[in-house]
C-alpha positions as CSV (number, residue, x, y, z in Angstrom):
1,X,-10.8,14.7,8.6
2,X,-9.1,11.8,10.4
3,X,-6.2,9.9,9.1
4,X,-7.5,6.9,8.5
5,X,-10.3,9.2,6.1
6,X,-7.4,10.8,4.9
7,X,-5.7,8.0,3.5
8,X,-8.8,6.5,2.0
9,X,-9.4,9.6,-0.1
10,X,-5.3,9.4,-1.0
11,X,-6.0,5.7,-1.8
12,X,-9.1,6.8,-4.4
13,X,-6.9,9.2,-6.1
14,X,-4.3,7.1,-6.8
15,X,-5.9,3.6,-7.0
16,X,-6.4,3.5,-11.0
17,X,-2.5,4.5,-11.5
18,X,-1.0,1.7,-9.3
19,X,-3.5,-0.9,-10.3
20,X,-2.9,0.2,-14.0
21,X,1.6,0.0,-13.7
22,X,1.0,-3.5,-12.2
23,X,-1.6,-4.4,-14.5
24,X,0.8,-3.7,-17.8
25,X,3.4,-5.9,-16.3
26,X,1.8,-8.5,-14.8
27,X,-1.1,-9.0,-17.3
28,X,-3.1,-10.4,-14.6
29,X,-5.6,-8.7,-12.4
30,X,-5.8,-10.9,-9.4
31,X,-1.9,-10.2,-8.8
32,X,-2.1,-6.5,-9.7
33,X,-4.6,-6.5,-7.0
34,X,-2.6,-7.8,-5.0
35,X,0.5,-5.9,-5.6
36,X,-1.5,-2.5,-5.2
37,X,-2.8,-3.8,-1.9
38,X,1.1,-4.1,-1.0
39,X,2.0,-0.7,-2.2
40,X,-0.7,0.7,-0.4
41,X,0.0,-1.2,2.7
42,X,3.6,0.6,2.2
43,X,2.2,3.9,1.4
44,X,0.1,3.8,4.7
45,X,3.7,3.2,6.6
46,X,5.2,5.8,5.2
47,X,1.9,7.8,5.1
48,X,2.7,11.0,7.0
49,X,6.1,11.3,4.5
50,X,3.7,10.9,1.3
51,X,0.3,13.4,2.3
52,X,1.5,16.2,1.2
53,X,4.8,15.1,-1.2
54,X,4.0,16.4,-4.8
55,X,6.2,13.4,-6.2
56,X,4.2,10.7,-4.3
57,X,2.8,9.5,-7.9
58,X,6.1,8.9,-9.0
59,X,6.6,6.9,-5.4
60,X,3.3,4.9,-6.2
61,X,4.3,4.3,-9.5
62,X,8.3,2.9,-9.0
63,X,6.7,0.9,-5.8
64,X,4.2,-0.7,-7.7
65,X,6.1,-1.3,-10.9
66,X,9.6,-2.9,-8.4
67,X,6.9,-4.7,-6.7
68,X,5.8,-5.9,-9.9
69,X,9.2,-7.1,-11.5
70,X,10.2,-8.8,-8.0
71,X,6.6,-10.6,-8.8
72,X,7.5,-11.4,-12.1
73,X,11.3,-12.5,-11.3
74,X,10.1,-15.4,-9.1
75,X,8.5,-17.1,-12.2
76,X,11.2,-16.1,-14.5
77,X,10.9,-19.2,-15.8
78,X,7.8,-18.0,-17.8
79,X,9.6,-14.8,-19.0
80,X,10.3,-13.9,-22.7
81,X,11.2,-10.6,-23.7
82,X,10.2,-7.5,-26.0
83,X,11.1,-4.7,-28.6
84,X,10.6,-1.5,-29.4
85,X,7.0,-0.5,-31.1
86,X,5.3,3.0,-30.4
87,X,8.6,5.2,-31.0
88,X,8.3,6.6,-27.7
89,X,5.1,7.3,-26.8
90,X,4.1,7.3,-22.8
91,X,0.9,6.9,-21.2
92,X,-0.4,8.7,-19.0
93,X,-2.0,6.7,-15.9
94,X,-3.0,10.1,-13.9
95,X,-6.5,10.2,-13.4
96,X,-8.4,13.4,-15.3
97,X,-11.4,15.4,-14.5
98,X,-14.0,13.3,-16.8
99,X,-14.5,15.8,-20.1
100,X,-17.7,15.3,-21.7
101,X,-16.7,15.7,-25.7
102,X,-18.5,18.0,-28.1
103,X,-20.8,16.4,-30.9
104,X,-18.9,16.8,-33.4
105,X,-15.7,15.0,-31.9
106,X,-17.7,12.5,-30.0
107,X,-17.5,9.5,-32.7
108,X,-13.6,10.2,-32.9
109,X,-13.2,9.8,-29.2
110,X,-14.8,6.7,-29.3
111,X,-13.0,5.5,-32.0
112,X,-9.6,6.2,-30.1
113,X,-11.3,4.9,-27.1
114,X,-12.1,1.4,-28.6
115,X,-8.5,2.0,-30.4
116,X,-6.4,2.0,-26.7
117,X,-8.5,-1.0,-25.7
118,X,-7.6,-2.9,-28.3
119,X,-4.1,-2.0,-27.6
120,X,-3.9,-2.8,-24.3
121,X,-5.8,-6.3,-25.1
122,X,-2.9,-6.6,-27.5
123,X,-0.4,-5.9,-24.8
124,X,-1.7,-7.8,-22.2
125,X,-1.8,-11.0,-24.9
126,X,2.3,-10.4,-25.2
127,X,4.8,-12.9,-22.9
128,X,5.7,-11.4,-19.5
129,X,9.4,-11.3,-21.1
130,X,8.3,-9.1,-24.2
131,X,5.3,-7.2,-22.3
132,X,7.8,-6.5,-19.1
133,X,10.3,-4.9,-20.8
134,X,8.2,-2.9,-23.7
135,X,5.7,-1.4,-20.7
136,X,9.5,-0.5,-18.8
137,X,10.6,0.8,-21.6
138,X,7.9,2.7,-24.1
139,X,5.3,3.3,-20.3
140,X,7.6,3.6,-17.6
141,X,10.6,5.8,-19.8
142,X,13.3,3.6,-18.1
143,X,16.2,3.2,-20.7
144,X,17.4,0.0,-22.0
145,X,20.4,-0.3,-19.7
146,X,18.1,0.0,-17.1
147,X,16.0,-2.2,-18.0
148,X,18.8,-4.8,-18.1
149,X,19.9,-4.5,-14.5
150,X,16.3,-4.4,-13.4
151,X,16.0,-7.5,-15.1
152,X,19.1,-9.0,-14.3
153,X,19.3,-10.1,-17.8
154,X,22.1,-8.3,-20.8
155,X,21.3,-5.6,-22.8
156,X,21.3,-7.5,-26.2
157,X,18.8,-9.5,-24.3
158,X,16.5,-6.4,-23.7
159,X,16.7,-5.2,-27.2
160,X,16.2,-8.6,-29.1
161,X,13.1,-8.7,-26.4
162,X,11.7,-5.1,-27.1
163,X,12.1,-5.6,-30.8
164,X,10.2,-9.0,-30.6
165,X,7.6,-7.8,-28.6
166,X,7.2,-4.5,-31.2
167,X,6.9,-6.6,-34.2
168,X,4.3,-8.9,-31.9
169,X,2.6,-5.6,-31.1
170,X,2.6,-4.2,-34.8
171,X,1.1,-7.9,-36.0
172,X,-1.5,-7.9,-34.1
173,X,-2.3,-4.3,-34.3
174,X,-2.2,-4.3,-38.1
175,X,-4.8,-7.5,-38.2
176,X,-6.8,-5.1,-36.1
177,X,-6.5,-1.4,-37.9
178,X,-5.3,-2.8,-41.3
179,X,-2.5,-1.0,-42.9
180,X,-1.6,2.0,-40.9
181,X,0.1,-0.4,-38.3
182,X,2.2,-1.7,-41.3
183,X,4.5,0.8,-40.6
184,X,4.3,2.8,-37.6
């Protein structure tokens, strides 16, 4: 296989996770287009360092998402920021092996299928300054003080911003799932 087929087929399997970091933070798909076109454009430089690297997702993933906040910083303008709201929890952008559900489980999978949708519709309906800072913190697992100097913003800031951006999150949420939002 040449290089040129080799980097295509790298591109395919890696594609959905740097479209999907710039996608949380931007909330816009024309410019996380365009900011996965630029981390792959860097990839391809740097190409014969990432082939065979078994951290390049990580690499991808803090290219696109830098990318994405040095987007974001030149209309700052439009920024308002966010709070905590899923405890924690990660996703994970890693693309799977497609696994065909049993009967039995296959209305339940749908059901959490349609459930992550209408989470991410509620995330990408958040201000950049609350979605920014919630997807760094809750998706990307950077802590708040982090978050702050990627910002360039104080770490009151980032914690009044997560917190807002939860209690968005849990309102909407909770008009869409009813109670059990109420107090997650």
């Amino acid at each position: 296989m040449t290089d040129a087929q080799q980097f295509e087929a790298f591109m395919r399997n890696y594609q959905n996770l740097v479209f999907n970091t710039a996608m949380r933070l931007l909330a816009n798909s024309s410019d996380a287009e365009d900011i996965s076109q630029e981390v792959f454009l860097k990839a391809y430089a740097r190409f014969g360092d990432l082939r065979d690297n078994p951290a390049v997702g990580g690499w991808l993933r803090t290219v696109a998402t830098n990318l994405s906040l040095n987007h974001l910083s030149r209309y700052r303008a439009r920024w308002s920021f966010f709070s905590e709201i899923f405890g924690g929890h990660g996703a994970d952008d890693e693309e799977r092996e497609v696994d065909f559900p049993a009967a039995d489980t296959l209305g339940e999978d749908l059901a959490n299928a349609d459930r992550r949708v209408l989470v991410e519709h509620a995330l990408q309906s958040l201000p950049a300054a609350q979605r920014v800072p919630l997807v760094l913190f809750h998706l990307e697992g950077l802590r708040y003080e982090e978050i702050a100097a990627q910002l360039g913003v104080s770490l009151g800031k980032v914690k009044t911003d997560i917190h807002r951006a939860r209690e968005a999150m849990r309102k909407k949420l909770q008009l869409k799932f009813g109670e059990e939002f109420a107090h997650a």
